[in-house]
C-alpha positions in Angstrom: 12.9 -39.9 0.4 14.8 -39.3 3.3 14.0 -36.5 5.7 17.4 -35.0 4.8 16.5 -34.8 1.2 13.5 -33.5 2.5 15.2 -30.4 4.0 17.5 -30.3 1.2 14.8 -30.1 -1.2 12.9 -27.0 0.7 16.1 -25.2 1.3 16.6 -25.1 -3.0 13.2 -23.8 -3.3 13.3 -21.0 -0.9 16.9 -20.1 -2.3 14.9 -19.6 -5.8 12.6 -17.3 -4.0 14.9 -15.5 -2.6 17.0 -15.4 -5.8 13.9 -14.6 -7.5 12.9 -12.0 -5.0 16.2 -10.3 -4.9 16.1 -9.9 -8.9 12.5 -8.7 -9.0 13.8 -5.9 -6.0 16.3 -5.0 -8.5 14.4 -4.4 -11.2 11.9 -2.5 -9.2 14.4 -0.2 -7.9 16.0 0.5 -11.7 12.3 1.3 -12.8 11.9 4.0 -9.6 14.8 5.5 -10.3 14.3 5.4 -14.2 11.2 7.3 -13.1 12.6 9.6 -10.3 15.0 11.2 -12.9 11.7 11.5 -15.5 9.3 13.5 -12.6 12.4 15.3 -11.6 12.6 16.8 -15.6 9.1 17.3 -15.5 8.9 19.4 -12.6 11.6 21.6 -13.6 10.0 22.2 -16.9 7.0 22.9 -15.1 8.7 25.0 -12.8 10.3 27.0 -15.9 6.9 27.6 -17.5 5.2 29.3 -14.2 8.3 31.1 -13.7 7.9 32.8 -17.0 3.5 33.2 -16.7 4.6 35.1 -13.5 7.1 37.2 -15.0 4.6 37.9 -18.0 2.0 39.4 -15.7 4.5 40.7 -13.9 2.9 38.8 -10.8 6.7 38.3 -9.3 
């Protein structure tokens, strides 16, 4: 095996990484956003229901 091969061989392996890093970013990011959106529903809904305990004892 020539030391060019060598190098040529590393380089493909540490493009798959990369490609392999880059997808796995990806998904991450989808999933925190997927989950952004879901906390953000959850707090409003949260939100309504003090909303209306304070207005039912009149504490607002």
């Amino acid at each position: 095996m020539t030391s060019i091969s060598r190098f040529d061989d590393v380089n493909e392996r540490f493009n798959d990484g990369n490609e392999r890093l880059n997808d796995l970013r990806d998904s991450l990011r989808a999933e925190i956003g997927k989950n952004h959106s879901e906390m953000l529903g959850k707090f409003a809904e949260m939100d309504g229901r003090l909303t209306r305990i304070e207005s039912h004892l009149n504490l607002k």
